[in-house]
C-alpha positions in Angstrom: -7.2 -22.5 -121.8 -8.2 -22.9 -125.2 -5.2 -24.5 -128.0 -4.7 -22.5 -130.9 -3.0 -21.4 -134.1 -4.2 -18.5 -135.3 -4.4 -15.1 -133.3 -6.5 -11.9 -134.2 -6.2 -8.6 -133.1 -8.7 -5.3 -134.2 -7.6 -1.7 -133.7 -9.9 0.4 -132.2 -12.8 -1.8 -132.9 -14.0 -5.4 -132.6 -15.0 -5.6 -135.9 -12.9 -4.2 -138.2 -9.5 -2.7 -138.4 -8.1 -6.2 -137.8 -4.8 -8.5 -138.4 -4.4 -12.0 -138.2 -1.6 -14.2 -137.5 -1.3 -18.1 -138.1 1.4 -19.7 -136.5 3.0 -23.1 -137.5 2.5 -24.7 -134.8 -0.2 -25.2 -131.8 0.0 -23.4 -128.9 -1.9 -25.0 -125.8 -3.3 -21.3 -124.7 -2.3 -18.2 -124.3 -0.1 -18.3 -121.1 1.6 -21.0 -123.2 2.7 -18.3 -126.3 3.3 -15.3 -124.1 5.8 -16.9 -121.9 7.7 -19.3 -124.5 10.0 -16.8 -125.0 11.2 -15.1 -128.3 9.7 -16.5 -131.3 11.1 -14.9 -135.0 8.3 -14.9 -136.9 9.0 -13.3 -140.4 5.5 -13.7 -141.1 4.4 -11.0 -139.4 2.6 -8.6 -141.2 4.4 -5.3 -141.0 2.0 -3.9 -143.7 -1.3 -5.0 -142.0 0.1 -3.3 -138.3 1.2 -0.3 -139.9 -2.2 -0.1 -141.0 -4.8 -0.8 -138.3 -2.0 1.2 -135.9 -2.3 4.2 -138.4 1.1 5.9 -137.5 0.7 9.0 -140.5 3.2 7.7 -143.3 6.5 9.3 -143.1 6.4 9.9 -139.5 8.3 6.7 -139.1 11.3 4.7 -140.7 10.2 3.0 -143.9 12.3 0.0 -143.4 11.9 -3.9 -142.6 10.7 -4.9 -139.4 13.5 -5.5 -136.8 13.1 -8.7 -134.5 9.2 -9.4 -135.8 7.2 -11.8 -134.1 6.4 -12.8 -130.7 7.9 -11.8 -126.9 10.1 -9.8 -129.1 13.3 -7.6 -126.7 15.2 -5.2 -128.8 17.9 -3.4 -127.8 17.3 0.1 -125.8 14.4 -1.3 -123.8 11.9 -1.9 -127.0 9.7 -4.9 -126.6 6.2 -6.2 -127.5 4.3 -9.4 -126.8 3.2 -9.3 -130.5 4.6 -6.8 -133.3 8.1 -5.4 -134.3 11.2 -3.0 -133.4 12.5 -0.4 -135.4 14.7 3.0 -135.7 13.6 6.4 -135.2 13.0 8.5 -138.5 16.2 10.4 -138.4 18.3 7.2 -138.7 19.4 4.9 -141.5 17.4 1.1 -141.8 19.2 -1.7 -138.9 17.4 -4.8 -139.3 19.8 -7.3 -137.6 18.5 -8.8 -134.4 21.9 -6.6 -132.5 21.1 -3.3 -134.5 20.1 -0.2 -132.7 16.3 0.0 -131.9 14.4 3.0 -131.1 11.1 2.0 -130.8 8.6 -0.5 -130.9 4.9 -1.2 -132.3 2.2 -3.8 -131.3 0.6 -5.3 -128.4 2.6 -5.6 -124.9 4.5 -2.8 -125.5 7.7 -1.6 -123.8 9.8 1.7 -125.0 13.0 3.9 -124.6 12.3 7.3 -123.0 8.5 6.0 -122.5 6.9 6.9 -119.4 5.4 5.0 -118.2 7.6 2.5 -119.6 5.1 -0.2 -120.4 1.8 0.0 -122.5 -0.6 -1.8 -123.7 -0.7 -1.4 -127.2 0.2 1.3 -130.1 3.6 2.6 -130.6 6.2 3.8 -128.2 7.7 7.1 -127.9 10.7 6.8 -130.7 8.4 5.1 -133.5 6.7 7.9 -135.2 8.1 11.5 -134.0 8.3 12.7 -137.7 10.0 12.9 -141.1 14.1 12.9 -140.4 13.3 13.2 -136.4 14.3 11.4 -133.3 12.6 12.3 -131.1 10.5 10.9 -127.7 7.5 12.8 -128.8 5.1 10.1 -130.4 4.0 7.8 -127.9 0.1 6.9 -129.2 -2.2 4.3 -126.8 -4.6 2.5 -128.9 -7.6 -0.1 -127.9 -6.9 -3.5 -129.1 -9.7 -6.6 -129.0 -7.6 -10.1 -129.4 -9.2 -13.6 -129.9 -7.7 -17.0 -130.7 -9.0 -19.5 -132.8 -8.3 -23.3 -132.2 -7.6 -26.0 -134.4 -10.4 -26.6 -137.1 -12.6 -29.2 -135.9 -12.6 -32.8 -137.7 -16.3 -34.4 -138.1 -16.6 -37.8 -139.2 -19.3 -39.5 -140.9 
């Protein structure tokens, strides 16, 4: 129940392995972000996830991040709370909000062909199934620690 603007999240450990987002705006807590909705948020960085996620280079689609940001739903059942859609590897880049997705990577996560169909966090089943592949082979859980950090604090003299 803390307000915020900036959110961190650490792969595999609480110390390192990390990505940070800073919104523009406050959010009052968390409830308040994860249930506003979509929020676009082309400041994501695709980069920094693909990192601390570690999918092995050319297992997945080297294009831009479809729907990035927050409470993202792409089409074919791929959502996450935090994080981005894209195609499988066998398929050509769709970035457009209606383009085909395949998979999704993040926090919150939510797949095609993923069974269980919801996850915590990692990538879904479509996102890294190899080179020139589409297939529902890749699903990967990872541990995720997340903090929020409010407002810097205003002291007067």
């Amino acid at each position: 129940s803390v307000p915020f603007k900036e959110i961190r999240m650490c792969v595999g450990s609480p110390t390192s392995n990390c990505v940070t987002h800073q919104f523009s705006k406050t959010y009052d807590n968390a409830k308040a972000l994860f249930s506003s909705g979509y929020i676009r948020d082309a400041t994501v960085k695709r980069d920094e996830l693909l990192k601390a996620f570690g999918p092995t280079p050319g297992s997945y689609q080297d294009c831009p991040m479809q729907r990035p940001g927050f409470n993202i739903q792409c089409n074919d059942n791929n959502w996450a709370r935090w994080g981005f859609c894209l195609n499988c590897a066998s398929q050509g880049c769709q970035n457009a909000d209606s383009n085909d997705a395949d998979a999704s990577i993040g926090i919150g996560l939510r797949g095609q062909s993923t069974n269980p169909p919801e996850m915590g966090a990692g990538w879904t089943e479509y996102f890294a199934s190899g080179k020139g592949t589409c297939n529902h082979n890749s699903k990967t859980y990872k541990s995720v620690w997340m903090w929020v950090s409010g407002e810097p604090t205003t002291t007067t003299t």
